[in-house]
Backbone as a chain_set.jsonl record, in Angstrom:
{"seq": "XXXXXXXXXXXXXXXXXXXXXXXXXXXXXXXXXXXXXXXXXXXXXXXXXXXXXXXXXXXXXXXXXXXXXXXXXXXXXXXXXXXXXXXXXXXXXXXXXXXXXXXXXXXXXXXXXXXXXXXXXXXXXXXXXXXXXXXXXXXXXXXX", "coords": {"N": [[28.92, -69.835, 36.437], [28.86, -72.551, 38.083], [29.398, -73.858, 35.456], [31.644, -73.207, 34.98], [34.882, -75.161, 35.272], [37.046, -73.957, 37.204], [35.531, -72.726, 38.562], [33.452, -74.0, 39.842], [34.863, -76.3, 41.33], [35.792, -74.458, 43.007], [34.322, -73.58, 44.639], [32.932, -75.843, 45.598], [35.262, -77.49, 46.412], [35.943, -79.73, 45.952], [37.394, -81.046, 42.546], [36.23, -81.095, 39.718], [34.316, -82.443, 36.179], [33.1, -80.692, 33.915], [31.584, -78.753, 31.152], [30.072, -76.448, 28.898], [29.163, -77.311, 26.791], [26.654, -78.913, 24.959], [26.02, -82.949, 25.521], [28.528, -82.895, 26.837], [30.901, -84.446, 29.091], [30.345, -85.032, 32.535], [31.266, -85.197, 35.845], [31.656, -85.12, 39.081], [32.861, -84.985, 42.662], [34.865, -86.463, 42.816], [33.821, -88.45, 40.932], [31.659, -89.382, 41.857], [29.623, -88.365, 41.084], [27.826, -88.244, 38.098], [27.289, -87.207, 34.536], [25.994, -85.988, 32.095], [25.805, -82.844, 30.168], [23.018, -82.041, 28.649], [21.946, -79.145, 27.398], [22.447, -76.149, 27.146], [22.113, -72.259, 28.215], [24.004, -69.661, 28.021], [24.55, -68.052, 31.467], [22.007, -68.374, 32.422], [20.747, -70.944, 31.934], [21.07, -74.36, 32.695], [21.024, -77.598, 31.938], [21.044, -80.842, 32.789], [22.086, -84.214, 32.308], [21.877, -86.587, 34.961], [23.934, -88.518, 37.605], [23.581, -89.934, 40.996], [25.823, -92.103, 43.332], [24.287, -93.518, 44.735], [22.143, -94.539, 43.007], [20.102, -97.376, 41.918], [21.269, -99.755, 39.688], [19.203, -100.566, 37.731], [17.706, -98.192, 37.635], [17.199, -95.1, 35.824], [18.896, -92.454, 34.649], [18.813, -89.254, 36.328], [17.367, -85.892, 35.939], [18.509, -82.719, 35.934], [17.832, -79.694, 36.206], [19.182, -76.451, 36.017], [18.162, -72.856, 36.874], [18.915, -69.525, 36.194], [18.326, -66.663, 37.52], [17.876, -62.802, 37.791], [17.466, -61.018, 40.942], [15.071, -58.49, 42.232], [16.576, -57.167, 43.99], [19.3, -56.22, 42.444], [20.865, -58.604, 42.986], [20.832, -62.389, 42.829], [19.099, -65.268, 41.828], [19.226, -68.699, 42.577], [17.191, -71.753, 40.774], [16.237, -74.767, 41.341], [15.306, -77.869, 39.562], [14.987, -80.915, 40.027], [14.449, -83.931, 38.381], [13.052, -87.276, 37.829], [14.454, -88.22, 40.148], [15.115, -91.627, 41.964], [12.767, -92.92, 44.239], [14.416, -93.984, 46.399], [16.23, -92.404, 46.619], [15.535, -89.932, 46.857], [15.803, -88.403, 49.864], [18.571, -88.299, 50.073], [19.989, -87.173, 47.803], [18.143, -84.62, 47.758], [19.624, -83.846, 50.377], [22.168, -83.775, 49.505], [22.293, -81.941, 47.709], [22.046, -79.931, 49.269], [24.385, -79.758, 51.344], [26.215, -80.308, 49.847], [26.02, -78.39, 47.973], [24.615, -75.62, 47.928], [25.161, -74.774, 50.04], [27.955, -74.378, 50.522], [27.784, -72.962, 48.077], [26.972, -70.591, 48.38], [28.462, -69.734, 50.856], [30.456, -69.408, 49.525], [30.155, -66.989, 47.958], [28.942, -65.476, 49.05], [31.37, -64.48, 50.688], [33.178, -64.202, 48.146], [31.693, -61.255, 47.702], [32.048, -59.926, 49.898], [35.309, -59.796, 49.516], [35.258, -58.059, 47.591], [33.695, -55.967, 47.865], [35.362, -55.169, 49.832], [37.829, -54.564, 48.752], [37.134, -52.423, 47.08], [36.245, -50.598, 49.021], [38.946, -50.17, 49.305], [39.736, -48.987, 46.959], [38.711, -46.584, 47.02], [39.604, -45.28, 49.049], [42.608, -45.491, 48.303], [42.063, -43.549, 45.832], [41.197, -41.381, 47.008], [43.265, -40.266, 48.92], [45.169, -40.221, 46.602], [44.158, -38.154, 45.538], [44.121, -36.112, 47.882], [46.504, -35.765, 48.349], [47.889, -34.375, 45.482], [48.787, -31.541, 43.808], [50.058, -30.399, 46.44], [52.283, -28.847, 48.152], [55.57, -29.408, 49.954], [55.333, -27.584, 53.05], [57.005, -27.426, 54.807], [59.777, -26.508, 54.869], [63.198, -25.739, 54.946], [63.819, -26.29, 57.968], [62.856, -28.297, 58.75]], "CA": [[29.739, -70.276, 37.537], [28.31, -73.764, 37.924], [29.755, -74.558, 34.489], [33.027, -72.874, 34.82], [35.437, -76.063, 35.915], [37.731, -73.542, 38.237], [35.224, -71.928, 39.801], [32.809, -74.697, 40.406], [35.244, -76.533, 42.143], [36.431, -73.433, 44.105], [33.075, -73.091, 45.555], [32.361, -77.068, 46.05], [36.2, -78.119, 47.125], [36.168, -80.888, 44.721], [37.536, -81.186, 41.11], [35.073, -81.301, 38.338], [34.859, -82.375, 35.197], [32.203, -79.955, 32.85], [31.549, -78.135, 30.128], [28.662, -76.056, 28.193], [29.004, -78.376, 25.318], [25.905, -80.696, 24.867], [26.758, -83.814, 25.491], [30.032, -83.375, 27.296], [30.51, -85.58, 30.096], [30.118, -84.425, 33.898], [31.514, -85.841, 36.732], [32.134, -84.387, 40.399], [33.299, -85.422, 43.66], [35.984, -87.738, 42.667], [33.55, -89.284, 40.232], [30.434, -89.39, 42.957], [28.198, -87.408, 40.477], [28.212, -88.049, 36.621], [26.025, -87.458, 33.721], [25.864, -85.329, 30.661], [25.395, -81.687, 29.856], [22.54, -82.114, 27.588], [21.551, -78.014, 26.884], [22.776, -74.37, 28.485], [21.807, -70.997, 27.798], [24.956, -69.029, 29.328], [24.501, -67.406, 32.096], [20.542, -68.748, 32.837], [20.14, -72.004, 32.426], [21.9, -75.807, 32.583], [20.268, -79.239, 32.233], [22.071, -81.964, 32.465], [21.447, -85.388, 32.953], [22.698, -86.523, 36.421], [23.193, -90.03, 38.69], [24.482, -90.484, 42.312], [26.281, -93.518, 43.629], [23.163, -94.408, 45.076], [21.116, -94.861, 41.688], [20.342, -98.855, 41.153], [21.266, -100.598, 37.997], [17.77, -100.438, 37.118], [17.473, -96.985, 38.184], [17.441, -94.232, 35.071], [19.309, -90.699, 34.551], [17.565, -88.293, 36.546], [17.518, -84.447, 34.687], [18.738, -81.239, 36.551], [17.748, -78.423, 35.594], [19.298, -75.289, 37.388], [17.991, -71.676, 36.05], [19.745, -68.43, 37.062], [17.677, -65.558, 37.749], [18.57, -61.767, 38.517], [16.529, -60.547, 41.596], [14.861, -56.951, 42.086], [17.539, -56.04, 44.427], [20.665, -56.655, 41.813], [21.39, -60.08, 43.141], [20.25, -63.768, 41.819], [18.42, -66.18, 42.522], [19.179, -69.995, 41.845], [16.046, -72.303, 41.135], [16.768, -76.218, 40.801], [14.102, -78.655, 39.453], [15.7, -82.425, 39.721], [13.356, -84.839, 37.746], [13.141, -88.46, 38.182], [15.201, -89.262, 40.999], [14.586, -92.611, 42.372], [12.289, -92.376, 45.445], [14.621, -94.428, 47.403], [17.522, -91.865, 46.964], [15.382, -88.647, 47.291], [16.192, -87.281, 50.778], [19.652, -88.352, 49.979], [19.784, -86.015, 47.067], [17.456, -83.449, 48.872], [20.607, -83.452, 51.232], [23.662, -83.667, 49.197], [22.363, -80.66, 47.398], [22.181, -78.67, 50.37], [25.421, -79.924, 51.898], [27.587, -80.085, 48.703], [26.123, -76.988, 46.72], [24.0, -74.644, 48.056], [25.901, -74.488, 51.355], [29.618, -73.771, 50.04], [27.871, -71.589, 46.96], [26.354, -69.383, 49.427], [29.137, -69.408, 51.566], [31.633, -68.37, 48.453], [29.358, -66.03, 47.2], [29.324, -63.875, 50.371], [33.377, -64.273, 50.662], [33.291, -62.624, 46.807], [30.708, -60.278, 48.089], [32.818, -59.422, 50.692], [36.207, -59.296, 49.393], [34.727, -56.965, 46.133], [33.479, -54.66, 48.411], [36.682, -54.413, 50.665], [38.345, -53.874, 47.355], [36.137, -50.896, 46.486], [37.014, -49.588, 49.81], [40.286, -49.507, 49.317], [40.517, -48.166, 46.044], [37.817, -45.344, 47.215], [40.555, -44.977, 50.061], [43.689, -44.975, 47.133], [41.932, -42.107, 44.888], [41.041, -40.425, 47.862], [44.858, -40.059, 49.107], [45.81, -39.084, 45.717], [43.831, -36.489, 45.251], [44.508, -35.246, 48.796], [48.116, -34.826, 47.584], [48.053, -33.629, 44.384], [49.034, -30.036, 44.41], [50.298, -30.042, 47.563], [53.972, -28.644, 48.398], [55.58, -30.117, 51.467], [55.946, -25.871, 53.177], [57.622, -27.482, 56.135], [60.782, -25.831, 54.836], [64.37, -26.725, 55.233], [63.937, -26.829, 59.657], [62.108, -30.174, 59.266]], "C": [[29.659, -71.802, 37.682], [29.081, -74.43, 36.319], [31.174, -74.442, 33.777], [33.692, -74.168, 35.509], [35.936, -75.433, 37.39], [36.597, -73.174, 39.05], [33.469, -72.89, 40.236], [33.517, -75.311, 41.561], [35.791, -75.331, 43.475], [35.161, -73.027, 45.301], [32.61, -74.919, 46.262], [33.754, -77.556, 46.619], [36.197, -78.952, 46.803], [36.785, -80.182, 43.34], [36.539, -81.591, 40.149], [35.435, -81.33, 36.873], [32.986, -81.789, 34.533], [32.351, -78.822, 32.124], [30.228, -78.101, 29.739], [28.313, -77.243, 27.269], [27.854, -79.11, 25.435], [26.781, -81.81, 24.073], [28.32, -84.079, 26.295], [29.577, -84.109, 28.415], [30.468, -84.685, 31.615], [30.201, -85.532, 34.817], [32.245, -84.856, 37.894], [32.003, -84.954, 41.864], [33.917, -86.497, 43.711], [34.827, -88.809, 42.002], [32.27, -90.084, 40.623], [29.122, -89.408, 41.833], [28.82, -87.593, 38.804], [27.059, -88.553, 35.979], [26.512, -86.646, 32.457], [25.467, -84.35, 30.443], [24.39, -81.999, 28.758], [21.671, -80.261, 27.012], [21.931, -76.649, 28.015], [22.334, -73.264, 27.773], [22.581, -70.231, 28.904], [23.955, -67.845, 30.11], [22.763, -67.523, 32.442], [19.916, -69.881, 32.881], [21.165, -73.325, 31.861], [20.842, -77.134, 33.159], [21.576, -80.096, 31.865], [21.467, -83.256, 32.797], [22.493, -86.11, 34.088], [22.437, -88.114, 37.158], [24.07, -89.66, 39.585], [24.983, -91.515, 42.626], [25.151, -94.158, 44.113], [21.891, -94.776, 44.142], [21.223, -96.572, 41.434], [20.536, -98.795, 40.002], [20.359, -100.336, 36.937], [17.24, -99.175, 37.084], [18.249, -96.093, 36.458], [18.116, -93.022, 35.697], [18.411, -90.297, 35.366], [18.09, -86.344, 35.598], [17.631, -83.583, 35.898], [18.744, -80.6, 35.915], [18.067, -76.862, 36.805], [18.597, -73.81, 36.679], [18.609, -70.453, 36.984], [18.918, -67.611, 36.766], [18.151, -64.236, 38.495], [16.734, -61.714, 39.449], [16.2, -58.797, 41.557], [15.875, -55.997, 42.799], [18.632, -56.204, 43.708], [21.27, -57.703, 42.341], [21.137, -61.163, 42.788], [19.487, -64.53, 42.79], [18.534, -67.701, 41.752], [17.932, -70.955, 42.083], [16.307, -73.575, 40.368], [15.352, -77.073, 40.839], [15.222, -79.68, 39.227], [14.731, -83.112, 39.491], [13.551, -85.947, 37.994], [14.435, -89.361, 39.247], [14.924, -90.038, 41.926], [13.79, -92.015, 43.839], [12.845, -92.913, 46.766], [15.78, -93.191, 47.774], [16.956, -90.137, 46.977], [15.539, -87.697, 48.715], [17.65, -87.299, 50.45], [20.416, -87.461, 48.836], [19.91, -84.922, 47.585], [19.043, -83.191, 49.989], [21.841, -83.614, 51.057], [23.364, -82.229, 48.317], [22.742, -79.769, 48.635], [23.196, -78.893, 51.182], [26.727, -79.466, 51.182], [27.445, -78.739, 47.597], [25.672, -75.832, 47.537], [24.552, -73.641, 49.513], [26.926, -73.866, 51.013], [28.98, -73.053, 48.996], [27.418, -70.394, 47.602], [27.475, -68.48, 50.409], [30.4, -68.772, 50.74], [30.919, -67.736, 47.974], [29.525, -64.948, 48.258], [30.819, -63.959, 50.438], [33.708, -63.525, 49.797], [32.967, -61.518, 47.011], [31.779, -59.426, 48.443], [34.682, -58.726, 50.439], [36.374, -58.378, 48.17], [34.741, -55.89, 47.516], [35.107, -53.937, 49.211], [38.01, -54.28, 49.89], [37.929, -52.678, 47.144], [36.219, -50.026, 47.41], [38.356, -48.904, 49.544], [40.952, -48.712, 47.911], [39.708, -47.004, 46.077], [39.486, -44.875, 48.025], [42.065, -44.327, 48.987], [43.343, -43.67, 46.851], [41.983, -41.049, 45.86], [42.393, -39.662, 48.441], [45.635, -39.709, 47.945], [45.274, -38.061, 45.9], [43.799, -35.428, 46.304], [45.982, -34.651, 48.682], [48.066, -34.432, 46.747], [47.694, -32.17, 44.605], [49.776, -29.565, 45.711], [51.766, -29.754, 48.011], [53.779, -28.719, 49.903], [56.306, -28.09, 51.728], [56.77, -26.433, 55.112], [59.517, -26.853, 56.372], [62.454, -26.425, 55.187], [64.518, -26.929, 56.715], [63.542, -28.057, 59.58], [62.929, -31.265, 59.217]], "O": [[30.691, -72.334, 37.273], [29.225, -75.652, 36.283], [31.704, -74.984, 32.807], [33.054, -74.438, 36.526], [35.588, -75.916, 38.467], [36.705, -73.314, 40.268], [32.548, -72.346, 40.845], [33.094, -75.079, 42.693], [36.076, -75.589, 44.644], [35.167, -72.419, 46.371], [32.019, -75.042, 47.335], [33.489, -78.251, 47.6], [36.723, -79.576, 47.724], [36.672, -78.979, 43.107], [36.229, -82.78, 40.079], [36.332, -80.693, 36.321], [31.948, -82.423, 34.721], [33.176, -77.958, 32.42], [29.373, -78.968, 29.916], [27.272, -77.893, 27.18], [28.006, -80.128, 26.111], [27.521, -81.89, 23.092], [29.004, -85.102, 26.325], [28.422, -84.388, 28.735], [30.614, -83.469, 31.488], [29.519, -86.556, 34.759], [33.149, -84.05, 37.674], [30.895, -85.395, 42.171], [33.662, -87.421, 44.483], [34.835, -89.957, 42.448], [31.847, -91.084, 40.043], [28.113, -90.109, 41.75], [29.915, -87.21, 38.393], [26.258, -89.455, 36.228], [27.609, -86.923, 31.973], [24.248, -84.511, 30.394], [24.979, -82.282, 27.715], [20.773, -80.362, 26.176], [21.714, -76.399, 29.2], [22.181, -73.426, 26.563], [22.267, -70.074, 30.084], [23.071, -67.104, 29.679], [22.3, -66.432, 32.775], [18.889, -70.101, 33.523], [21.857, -73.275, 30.844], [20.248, -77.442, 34.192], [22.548, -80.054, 31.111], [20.454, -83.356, 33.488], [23.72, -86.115, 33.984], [21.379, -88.731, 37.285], [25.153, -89.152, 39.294], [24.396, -92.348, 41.935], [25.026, -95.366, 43.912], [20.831, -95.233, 44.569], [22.203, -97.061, 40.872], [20.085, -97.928, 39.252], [20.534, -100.023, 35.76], [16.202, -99.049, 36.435], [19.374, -96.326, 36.017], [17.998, -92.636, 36.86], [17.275, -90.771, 35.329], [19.029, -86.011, 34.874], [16.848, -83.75, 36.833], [19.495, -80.595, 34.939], [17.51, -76.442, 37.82], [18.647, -73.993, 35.463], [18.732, -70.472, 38.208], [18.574, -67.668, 35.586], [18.715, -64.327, 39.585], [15.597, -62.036, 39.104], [16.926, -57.988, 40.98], [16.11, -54.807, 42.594], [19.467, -56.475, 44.571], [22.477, -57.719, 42.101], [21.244, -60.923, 41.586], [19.307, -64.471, 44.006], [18.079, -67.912, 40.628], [17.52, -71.106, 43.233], [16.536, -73.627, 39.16], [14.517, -77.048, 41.744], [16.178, -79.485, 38.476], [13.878, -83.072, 40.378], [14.591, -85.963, 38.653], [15.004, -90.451, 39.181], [14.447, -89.497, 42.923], [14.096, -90.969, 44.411], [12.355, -92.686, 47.872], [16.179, -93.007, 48.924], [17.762, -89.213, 47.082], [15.419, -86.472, 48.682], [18.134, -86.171, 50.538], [21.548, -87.077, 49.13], [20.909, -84.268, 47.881], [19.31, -82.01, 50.209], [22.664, -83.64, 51.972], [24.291, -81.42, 48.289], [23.724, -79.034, 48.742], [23.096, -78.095, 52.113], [27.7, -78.779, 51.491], [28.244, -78.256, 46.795], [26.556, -75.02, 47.812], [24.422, -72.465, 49.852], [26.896, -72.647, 51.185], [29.745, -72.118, 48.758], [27.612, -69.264, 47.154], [27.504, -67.278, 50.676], [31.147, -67.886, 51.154], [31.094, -68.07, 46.803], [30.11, -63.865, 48.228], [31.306, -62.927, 49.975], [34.31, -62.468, 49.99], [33.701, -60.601, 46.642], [32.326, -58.547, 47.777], [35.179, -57.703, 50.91], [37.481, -57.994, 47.792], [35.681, -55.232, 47.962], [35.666, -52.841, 49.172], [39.077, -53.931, 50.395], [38.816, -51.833, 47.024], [36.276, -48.829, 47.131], [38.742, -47.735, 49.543], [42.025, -48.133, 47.745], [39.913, -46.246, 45.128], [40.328, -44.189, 47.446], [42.455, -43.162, 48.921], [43.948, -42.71, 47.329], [42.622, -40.009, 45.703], [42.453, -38.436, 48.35], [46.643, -39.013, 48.069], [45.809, -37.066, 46.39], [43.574, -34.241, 46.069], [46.432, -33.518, 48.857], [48.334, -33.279, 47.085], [46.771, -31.676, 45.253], [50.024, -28.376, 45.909], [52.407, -30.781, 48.23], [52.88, -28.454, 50.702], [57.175, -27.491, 51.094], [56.906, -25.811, 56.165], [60.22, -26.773, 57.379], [62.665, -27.54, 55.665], [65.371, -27.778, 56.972], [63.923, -28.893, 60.4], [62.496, -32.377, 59.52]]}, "num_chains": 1, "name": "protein.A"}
């Protein structure tokens, strides 16, 4: 999800630019956030190398690493290690993650949740209404 273009942005409300590829380029929030996919293992893990607008000159890449994990009840669990990011721009980080990701992925994740399941209602509901008709002659006769 995270490395799908559509459905990163569909969950962050920005446009993104990424890809699995090592090496492709990465950039998100109109160009806020950019670095470099440097290794993925679909569907469990993405490093990349990552800067904010607030990184000095002098200031290196820092490394994200996200890993995807299933939990014991059939759901996931995301676990983010960010490596060397400056110590002037760590709450600022610390709080664009949790504003710009973890907030809106949480919050589109239950919306999917939600509109799966009330899918699955309704096609319980469908079969169910066929198979209450099938077989069934209308005996209301020619008075009706």
């Amino acid at each position: 999800m995270y490395v799908d273009a559509a459905l990163h942005a569909a969950f962050t409300g920005s446009p993104v630019v990424i890809d699995d590829t090592p090496g492709s380029p990465f950039t998100a929030f109109e160009g806020l956030l950019t670095g470099s996919m440097l290794a993925t293992q679909p569907g469990s893990l993405v490093v990349q190398s990552w800067r904010s607008p607030t990184f000095g000159e002098g200031d290196g890449d820092s490394t994200v690493m996200l890993t995807f994990l299933p939990d014991d009840d059939g759901g996931g669990r995301i676990e983010l290690v960010h490596l060397d990011v400056p110590e002037h721009d760590l709450d600022g980080v610390a709080a664009g993650w949790k504003s710009h990701y973890w907030e809106p992925w949480r919050l589109y994740l239950e919306q999917e949740l939600a509109r799966l399941a009330e899918d699955a209602i309704d096609d319980i509901g469908d079969d169910q209404g066929t198979e209450q008709g099938e077989g069934q002659d209308d005996d209301r006769g020619d008075d009706a």
